[in-house]
C-alpha positions in Angstrom: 79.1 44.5 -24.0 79.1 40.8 -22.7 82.0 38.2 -23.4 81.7 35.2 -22.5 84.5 32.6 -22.7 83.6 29.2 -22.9 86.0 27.2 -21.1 85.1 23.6 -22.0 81.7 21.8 -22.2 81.4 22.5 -26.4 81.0 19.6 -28.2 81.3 17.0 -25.7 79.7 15.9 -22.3 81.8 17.0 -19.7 84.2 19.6 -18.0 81.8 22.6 -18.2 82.6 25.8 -17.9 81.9 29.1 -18.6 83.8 32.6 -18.0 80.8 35.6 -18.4 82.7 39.3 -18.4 80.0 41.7 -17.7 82.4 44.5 -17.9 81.7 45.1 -14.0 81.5 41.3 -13.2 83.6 38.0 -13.7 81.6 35.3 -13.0 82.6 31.5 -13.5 79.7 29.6 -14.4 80.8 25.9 -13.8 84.0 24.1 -13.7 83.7 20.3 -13.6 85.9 17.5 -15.5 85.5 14.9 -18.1 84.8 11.3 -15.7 86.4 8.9 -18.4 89.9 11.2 -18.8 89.3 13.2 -15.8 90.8 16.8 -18.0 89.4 19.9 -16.7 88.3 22.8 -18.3 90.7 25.7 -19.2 91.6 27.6 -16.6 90.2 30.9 -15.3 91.6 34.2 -13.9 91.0 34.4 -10.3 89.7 37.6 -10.6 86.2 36.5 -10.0 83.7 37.9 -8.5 81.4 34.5 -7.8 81.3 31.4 -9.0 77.7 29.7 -9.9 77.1 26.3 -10.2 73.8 24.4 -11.7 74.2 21.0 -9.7 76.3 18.6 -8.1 77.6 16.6 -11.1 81.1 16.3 -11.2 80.7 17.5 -15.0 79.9 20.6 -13.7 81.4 21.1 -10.6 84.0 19.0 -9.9 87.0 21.2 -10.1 85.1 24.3 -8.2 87.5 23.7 -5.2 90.6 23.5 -7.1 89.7 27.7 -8.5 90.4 28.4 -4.4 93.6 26.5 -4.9 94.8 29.2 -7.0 93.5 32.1 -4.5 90.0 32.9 -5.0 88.1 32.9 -2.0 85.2 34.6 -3.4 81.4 33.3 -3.0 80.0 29.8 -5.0 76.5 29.9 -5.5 74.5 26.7 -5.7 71.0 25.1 -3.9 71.2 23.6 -1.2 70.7 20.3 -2.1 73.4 21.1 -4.4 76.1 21.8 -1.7 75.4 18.4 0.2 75.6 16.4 -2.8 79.1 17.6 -3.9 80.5 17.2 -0.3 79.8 13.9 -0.9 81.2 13.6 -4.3 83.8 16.1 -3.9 85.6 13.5 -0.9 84.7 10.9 -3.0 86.9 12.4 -6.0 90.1 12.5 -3.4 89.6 9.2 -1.9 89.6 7.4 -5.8 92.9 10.1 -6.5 94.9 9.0 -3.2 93.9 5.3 -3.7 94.7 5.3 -7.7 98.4 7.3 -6.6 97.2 10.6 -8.9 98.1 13.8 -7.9 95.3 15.7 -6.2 93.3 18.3 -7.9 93.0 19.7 -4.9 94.0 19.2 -1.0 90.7 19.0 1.6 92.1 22.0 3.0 90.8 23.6 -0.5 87.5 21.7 -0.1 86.9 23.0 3.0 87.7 26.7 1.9 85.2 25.9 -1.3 82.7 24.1 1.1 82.8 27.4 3.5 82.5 30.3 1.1 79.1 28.6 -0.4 76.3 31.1 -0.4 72.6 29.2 -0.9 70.5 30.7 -3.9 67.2 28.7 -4.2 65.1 28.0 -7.2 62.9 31.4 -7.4 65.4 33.6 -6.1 67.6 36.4 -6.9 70.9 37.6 -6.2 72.0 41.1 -6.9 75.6 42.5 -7.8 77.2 46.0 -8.8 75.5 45.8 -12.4 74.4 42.4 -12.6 71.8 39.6 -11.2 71.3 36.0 -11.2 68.3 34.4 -10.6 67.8 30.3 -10.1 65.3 28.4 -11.7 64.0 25.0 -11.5 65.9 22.7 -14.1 63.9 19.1 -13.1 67.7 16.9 -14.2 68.0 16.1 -10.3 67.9 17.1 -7.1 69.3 20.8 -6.4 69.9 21.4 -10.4 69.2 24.6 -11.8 68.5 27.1 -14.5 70.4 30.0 -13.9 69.5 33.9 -15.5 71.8 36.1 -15.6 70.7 40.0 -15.9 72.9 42.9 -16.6 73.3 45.7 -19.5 69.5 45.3 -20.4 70.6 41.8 -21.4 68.8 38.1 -20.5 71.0 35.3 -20.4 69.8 32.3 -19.4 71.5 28.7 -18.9 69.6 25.6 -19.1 72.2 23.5 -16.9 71.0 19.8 -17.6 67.7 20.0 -17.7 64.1 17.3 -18.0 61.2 19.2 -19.1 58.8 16.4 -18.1 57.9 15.7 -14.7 59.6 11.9 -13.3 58.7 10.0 -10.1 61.7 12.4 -8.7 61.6 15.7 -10.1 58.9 18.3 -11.4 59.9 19.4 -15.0 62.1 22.1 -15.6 60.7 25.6 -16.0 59.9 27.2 -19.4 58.1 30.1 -18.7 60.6 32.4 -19.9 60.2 35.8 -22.1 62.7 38.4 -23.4 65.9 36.0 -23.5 68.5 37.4 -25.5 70.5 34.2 -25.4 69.9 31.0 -24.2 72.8 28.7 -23.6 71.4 25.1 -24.0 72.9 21.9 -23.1 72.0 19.3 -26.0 73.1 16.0 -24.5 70.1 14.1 -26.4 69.8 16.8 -29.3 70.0 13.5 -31.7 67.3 11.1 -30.3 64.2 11.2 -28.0 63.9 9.0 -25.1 61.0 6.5 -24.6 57.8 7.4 -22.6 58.7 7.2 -19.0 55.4 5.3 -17.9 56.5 2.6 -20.7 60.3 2.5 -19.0 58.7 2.3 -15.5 56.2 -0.3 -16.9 58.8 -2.7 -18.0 60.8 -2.3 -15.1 58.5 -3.5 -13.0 58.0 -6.3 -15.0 61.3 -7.2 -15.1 61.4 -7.3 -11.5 58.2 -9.0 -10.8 59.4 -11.6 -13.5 63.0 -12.1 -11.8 62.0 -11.8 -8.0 58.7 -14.0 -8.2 60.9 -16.7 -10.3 63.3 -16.8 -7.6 66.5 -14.7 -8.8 67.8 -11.7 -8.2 67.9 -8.1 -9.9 70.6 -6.4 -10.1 70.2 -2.9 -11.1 73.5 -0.5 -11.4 72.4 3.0 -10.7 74.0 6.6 -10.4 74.2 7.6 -6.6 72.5 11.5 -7.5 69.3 10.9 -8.9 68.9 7.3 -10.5 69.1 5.5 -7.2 66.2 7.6 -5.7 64.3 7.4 -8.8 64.5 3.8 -9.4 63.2 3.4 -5.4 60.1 5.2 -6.1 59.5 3.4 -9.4 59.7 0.3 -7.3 57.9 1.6 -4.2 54.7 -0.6 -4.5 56.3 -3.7 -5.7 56.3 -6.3 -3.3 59.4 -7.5 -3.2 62.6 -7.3 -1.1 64.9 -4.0 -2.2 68.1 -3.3 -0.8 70.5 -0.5 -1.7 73.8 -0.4 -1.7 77.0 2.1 -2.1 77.1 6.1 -2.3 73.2 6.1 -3.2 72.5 5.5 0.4 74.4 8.9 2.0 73.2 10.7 -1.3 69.5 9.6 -0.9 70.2 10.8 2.7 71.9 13.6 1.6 68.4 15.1 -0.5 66.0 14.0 2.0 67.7 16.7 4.5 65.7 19.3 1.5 62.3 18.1 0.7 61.8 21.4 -1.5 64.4 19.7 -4.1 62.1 16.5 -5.0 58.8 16.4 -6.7 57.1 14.3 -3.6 59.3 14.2 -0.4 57.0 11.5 1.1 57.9 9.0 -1.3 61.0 8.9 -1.4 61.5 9.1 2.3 59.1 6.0 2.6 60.7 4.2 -0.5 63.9 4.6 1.5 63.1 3.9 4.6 61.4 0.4 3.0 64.5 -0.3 1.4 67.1 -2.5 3.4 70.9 -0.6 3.7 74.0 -2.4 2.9 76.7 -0.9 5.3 78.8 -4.1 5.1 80.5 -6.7 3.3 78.2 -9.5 5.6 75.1 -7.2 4.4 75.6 -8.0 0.6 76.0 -12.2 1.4 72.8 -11.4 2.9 71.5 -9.9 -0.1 72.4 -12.8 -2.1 71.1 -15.4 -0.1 67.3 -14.8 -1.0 65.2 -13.5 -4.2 65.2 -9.4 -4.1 66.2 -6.4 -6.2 69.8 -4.7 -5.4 70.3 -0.8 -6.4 73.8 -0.5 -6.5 76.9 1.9 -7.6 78.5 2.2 -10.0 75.8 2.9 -13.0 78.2 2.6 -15.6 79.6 -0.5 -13.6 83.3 0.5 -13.5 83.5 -0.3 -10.1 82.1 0.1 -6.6 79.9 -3.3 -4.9 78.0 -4.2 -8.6 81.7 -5.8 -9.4 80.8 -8.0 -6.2 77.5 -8.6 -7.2 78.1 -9.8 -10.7 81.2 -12.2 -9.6 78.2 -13.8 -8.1 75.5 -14.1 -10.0 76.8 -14.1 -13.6 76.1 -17.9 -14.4 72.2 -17.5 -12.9 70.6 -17.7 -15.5 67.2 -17.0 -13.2 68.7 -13.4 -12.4 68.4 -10.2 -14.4 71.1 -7.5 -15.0 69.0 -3.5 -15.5 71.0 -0.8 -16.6 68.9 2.2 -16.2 71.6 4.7 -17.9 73.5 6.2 -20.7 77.0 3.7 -20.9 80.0 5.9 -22.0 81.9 4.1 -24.2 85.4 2.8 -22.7 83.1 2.0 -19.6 82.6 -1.8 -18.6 78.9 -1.2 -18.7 79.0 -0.2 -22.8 81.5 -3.0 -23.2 79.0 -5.1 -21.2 76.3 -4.1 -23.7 78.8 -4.2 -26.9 80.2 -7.5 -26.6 78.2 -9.0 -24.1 81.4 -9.6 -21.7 82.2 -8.0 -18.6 85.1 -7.2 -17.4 87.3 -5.9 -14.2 90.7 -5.6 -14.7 91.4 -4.3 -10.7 90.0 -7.7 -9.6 91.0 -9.5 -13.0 87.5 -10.6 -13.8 86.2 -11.5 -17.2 83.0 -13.5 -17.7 79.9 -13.2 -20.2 77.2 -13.0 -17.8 74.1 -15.4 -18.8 72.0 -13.3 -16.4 69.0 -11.8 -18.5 70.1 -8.0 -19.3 68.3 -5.4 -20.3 68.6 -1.2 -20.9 66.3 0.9 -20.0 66.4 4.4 -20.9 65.7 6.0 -18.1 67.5 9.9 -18.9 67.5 12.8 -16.9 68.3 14.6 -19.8 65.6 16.2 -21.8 65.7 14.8 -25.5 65.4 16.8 -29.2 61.8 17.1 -29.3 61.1 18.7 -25.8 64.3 21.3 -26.6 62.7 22.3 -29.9 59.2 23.1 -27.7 61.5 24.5 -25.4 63.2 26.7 -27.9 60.1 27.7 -29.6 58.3 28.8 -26.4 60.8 30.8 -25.1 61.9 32.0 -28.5 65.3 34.0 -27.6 67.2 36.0 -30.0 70.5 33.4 -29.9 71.2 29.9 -28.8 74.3 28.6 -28.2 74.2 24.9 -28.1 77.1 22.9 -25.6 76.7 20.1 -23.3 76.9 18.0 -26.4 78.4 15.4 -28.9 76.7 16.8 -32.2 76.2 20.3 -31.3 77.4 21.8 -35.1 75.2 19.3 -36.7 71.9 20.5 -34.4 73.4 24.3 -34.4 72.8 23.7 -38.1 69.2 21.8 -38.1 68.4 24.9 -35.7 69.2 27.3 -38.5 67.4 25.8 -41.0 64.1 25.9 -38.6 64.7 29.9 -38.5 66.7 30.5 -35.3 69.8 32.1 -34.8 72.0 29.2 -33.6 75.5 28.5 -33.2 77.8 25.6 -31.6 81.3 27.5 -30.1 84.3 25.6 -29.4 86.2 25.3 -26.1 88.4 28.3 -25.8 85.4 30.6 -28.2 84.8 33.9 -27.1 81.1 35.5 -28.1 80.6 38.9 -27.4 77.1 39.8 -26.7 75.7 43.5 -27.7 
């Protein structure tokens, strides 16, 4: 028999994780927090034998460090790609705690344990253990992420992580040759609504920019660091126009260049970014400003970070554009943006409704309801258990009435697998 505990991550987006109890083997599959309240998951025993982890997203892995403040100091498997990222976001997290006067999650003593005991597991490969293996697959959500297949009591059980199952300027799609799963564990961020055809999205950003630049103003596009900001460069590559890029996307985009195996086509993105003008300083972004040009900055959901900057200056140019390019959580400035049409700052007490042109764009790296249903039919497992989402009982249901055997557990749920 298999238990596995789900630890958070069930209906809701955010603070995954996962206990699995092979009856041999403890293995802690995520353990990230929520980014609007910042609550983790419930805690583990530290009687682990490895922790996995499908990508850098602090969703998913932002509290991995804190299980070797309690003792562990066991292996974490992840990509490569995977372990550069979160040292990057991983600092980031105790710089924002230290500057906002919370108490730390955990010390960079911790992180440096975590950041030393990582063990690299690539997309194709295998590891074994006393009963048990896990295998990585490609998941196509960004750079590093993974599928991961666990092995053990003539049982396959297989996580999606996040997952796109069509290919994007960044990533190939996610794999779905799969056979024999006994239970697939699915995120279902976007198990309500699909998402617009990509060529359409990159079609109209291009336009948009073409439009703003060649009319003399300036777009401003907010963009998540991992992923997003790499994307968006590529989309733009063969626009002819001035594009700068500002805030973590820079040392991220640096970050997955050091792994050309973890993008769909290396070249370009290392020639988009090497195009691309760097911001390192406050004299950079004036610079920026001066002249017509696109700006990819942090943060995407506009809470903070140089955009703040950026709209303080250009909110009454009407000859400018304002491109979100992602899902706005609400209580963030950038769905409030988008609500009420008014932004607002409360660190450096702005309010203003921007008459800058503003536009969404849809631009996921989630896969959406229709490709999980081909999914699911494809690889036609024996259970899915649906997570990673806001309206999991509602598609758990819609699941069951299409002839699978579905269900949608709660944080804290045990399911024993036989």
């Amino acid at each position: 028999m298999i238990e596995i505990h789900f630890l958070g991550g069930c209906a809701e987006v955010g603070k995954m994780g996962m206990l699995i109890d092979t009856g041999t083997e403890k293995f802690l599959w995520e353990f990230g927090f929520n980014v609007q309240t910042k609550e983790g998951p419930i805690e583990p025993s530290i009687n682990l034998d490895a922790m996995f982890v499908s990508h850098a997203h602090m969703d998913h892995s932002g509290l991995l460090p804190k299980i070797y403040s309690m003792g562990y100091n066991g292996p974490t498997y992840c990509a490569p790609a995977t372990a550069d990222i979160m040292e990057i976001l991983h600092r980031d997290s105790i710089k924002i705690q230290v500057r906002e006067g919370e108490p730390l999650d955990f010390t960079k003593r911790d992180l440096k344990r975590f950041e030393n005991s990582i063990m690299f597991l690539r997309p194709g490969e295998t590891e074994e253990f006393t009963q048990s293996t896990v295998s990585f697959f490609n998941a196509g959500h960004i750079p590093g992420g993974v599928m991961m297949l666990l092995e053990s009591q003539d049982k396959r059980i297989l996580f999606t992580g996040d997952t796109k199952l069509i290919d994007t300027q960044l990533m190939e799609a996610g794999d779905t040759d799969f056979s024999n799963i006994d239970v697939l564990i699915s995120e279902s961020t976007y198990s309500y609504m699909n998402h617009p055809d990509r060529k359409m999205l990159e079609d109209s950003l291009k336009r948009i920019v073409n439009e703003t630049v060649h009319g003399g103003g300036i777009c401003l596009i907010p963009a998540f660091a991992v992923g997003r900001t790499q994307e968006i460069l590529m989309v733009l590559a063969d626009l002819d126009v001035p594009i700068w890029v500002d805030g973590m996307g820079r040392k991220v985009t640096d970050a997955i260049l050091k792994h050309p195996e973890s993008t769909k086509d290396h070249k370009k993105l290392k020639l988009a970014f090497s195009k691309a003008r760097k911001i390192l300083r406050q004299g950079d972004r004036d610079k920026a400003l001066e002249r017509p040009g696109v700006i990819i900055t942090t943060a995407g959901m506009l809470n903070g970070g140089p955009v703040v900057y950026y709209i303080s200056r250009l909110f009454e140019r009407e000859d400018c554009a304002l491109v979100m390019t992602g899902f706005q959580v609400p209580g963030t400035a950038g769905r409030n943006l988008l609500d009420t049409g008014e932004f607002v700052n409360e660190e450096q007490e702005l309010s203003v409704k921007p008459k800058m042109k503003m536009e969404f764009l849809d631009f996921s790296a989630h896969t959406d309801k229709s490709h999980l249903i081909d999914f699911y039919k494809k690889v036609k497992p024996k259970k899915i258990i649906v997570m990673h989402g806001e309206n999991t009982e509602e598609f758990a249901a819609e699941l069951r009435e299409m002839g699978f055997d579905a269900e949608a557990p709660a944080n804290g749920d045990k399911i024993e697998i036989v």
